[in-house]
N, C-alpha and C positions, 0 to 999 in steps of 0.2 A: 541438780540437772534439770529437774523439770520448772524449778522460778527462774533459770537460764533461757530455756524452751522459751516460757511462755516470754519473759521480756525482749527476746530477741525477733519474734515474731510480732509481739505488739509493734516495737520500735519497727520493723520493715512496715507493717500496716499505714502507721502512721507516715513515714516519709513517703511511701507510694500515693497517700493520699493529695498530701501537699504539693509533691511534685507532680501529676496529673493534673490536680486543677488550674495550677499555671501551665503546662503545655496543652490543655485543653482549650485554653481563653487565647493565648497565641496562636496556637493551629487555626482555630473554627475563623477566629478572626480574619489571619492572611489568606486561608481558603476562602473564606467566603468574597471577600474581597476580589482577591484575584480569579475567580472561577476555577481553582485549581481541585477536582475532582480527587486526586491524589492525596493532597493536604485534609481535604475534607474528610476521606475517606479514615488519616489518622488522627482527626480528631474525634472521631468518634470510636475509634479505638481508644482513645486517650479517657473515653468518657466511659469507656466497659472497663480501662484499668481502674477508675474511680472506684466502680461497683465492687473491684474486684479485690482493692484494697480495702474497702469498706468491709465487706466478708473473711476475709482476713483478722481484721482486728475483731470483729465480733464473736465470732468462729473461736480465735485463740482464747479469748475470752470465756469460751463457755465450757469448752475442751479443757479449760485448766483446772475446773471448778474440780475439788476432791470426790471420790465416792460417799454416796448416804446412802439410807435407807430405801430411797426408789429407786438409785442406780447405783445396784453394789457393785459394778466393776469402770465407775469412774465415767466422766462425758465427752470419752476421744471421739465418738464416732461423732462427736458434732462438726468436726475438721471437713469429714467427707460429706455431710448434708451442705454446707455453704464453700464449700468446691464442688459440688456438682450445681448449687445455684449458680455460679461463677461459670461453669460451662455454659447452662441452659442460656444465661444473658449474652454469652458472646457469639452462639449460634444464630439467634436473634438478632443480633449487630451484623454479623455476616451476611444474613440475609438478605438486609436491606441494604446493605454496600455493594452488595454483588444487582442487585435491581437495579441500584443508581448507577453503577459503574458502567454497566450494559446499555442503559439508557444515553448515559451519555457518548458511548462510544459508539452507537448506531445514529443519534443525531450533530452529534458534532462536540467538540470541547472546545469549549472560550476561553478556554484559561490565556490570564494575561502576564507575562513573566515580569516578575521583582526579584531586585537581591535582597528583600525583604524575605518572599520564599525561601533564599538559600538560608540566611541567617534562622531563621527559625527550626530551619532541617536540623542545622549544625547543632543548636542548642539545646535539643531535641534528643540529639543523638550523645551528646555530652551529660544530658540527664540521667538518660535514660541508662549507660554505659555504668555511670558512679551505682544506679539504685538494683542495677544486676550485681556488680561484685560484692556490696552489699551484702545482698540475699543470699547469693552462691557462699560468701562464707560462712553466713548463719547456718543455709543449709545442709553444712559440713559438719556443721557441731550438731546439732540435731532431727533426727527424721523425721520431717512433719509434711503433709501434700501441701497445706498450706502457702509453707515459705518456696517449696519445690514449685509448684502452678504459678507464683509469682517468680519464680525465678527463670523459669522458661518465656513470661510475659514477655520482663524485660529485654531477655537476650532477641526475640523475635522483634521486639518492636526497631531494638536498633537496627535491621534488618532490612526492617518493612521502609522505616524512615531515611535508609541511605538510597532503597530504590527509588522512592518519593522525588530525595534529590538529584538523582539521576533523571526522574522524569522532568522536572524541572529546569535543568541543564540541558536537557533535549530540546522544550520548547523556545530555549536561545536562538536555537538552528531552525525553528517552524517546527520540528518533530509533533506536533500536538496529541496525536492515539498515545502514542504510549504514554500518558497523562491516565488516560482512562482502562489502559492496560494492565498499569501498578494499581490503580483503584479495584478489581475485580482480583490480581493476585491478594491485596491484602485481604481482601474479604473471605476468597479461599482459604486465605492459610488460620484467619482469626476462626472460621467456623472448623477448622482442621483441629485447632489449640482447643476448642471449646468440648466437642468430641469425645475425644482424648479425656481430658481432665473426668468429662462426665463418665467413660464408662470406667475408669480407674477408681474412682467415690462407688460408682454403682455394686462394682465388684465386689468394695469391703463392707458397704452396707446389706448385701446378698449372702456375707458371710463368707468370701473366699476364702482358702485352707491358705496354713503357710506356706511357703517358698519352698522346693524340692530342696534346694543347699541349705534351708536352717530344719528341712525334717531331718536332710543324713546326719547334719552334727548333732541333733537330738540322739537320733538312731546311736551314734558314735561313743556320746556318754553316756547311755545306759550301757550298753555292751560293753561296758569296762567293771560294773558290776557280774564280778562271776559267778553271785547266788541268781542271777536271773535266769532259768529259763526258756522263755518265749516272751517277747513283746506281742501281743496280742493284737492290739490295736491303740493307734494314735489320731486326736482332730482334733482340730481345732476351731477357735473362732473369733472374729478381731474385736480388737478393742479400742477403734484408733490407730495409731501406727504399732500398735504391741496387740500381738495374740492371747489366747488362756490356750493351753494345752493338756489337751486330756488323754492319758496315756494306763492302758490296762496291761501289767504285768502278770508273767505267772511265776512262780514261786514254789519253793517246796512244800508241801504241806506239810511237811514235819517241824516245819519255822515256829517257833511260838509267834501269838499273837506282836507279842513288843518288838521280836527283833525283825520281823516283813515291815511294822507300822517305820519303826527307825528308818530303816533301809531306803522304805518309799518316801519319808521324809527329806531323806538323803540327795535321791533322783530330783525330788519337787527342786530341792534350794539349789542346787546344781545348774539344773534347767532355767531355772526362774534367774537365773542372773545374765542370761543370755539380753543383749540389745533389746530384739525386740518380741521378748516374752516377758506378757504383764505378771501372768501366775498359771502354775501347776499342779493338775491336779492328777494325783495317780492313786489308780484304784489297784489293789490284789486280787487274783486268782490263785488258790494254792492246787497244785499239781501232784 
């Protein structure tokens, strides 16, 4: 499962790269060309999916590497250090999209209409459609924020890119603002995307506890051992997309040593077979 993981994330890295720098080079082109503040605005989206796919492939990359000696529980959390870089740079894009977009919609937009414009929307959006369902199915087979942050990319941009085309449809009819009006939505929404993404990495690099529904199913399997009891205390702490769970039982004290150590053996390999629990560890309390 996990050389699945990693090749199915390489392989999306890799096409989100390729496909990006061709709608990067058509976009910036016919925006710049035509003054289209909108097109402009999604090519420089197209130039944060580059980053984003870039982080991606490198990120899967390093997250796949085994556990050693300096890091005995493995390099998931490098998934969340280069998604939260992938935040921080689309914040930054945002930024100055929403500056340009403002700017241009307080002094005026020149955009010139081509069905050059539309063609490249369309192409765009045909891209961009194939390298979401893509992702979404990788993302089905494996839990990674990874292939999930590019899979919300994709689906937004096709999004972003039909409103583009609308604003361009519009200026057929003279409509010229709302050129500069999809320009400042994308940028809201691309610093919206960016956000997000960061404070989701930020959480698991801070150590957030697992999910209230995989504590109770925790909770569920132990309580079917009816030498336990009291569960005492449960925490955890991530590992990348998989937890370590640390779990203090109490027990009889009349147990010999062997048959508490079995038992909590028993809980660990139970546990640990759970999705997304990496390993368990369970201490005794005898009572």
């Amino acid at each position: 499962m996990d050389n699945e993981r990693f090749n199915l994330t390489k392989k999306a890295g890799i096409y989100g790269i390729v496909g990006n720098i061709f709608l990067l080079i058509i976009k910036a082109i016919a925006g710049f060309v035509f003054k289209s503040q909108s097109m402009i605005a999604d090519s420089f989206n197209s130039a944060g999916d580059i980053f984003a796919s870039l982080m991606t492939f490198i990120g899967n990359k390093i997250s796949s590497a085994p556990n050693d000696d300096d890091h005995n529980f493995g390099h998931g959390k490098a998934e969340y250090i280069f998604s939260m870089f992938i935040g921080i740079s689309m914040v930054f894009v945002a930024s100055k999209l929403f500056y340009d977009s403002i700017s241009t919609l307080i002094l005026g937009s020149k955009l010139e209409f081509s069905w050059i414009l539309i063609v490249v929307c369309i192409i765009t959006i045909f891209i961009k459609l194939f390298l979401f369902l893509y992702t979404r199915k990788a993302s089905k087979k494996c839990n990674n924020i990874l292939l999930d942050s590019n899979m919300k990319d994709h689906k937004n941009d096709c999004i972003v890119t039909s409103f583009t085309l609308i604003s361009i449809i519009l200026s057929l009819f003279g409509i010229y603002w709302f050129d500069s009006v999809v320009g400042i939505g994308i940028s809201i929404w691309i610093g919206y995307t960016g956000i997000s993404i960061f404070i989701e990495s930020y959480n698991v690099l801070m150590d957030i506890s697992i999910d209230d529904k995989t504590k109770d199913l925790i909770l569920d399997i132990i309580h079917t051992y009816k030498e336990v009891k009291n569960v005492e205390a449960i925490s955890s702490s991530p590992v990348g997309a998989q937890h370590i769970i640390f779990i203090t039982i109490c027990l009889d004290g009349n147990m010999s040593t062997f048959e508490s150590h079995s038992l909590a053996n028993s809980i660990e390999e139970t546990i640990s077979n759970l999705d997304n629990v990496y390993k368990t560890i369970v201490h005794v309390e005898p009572v």
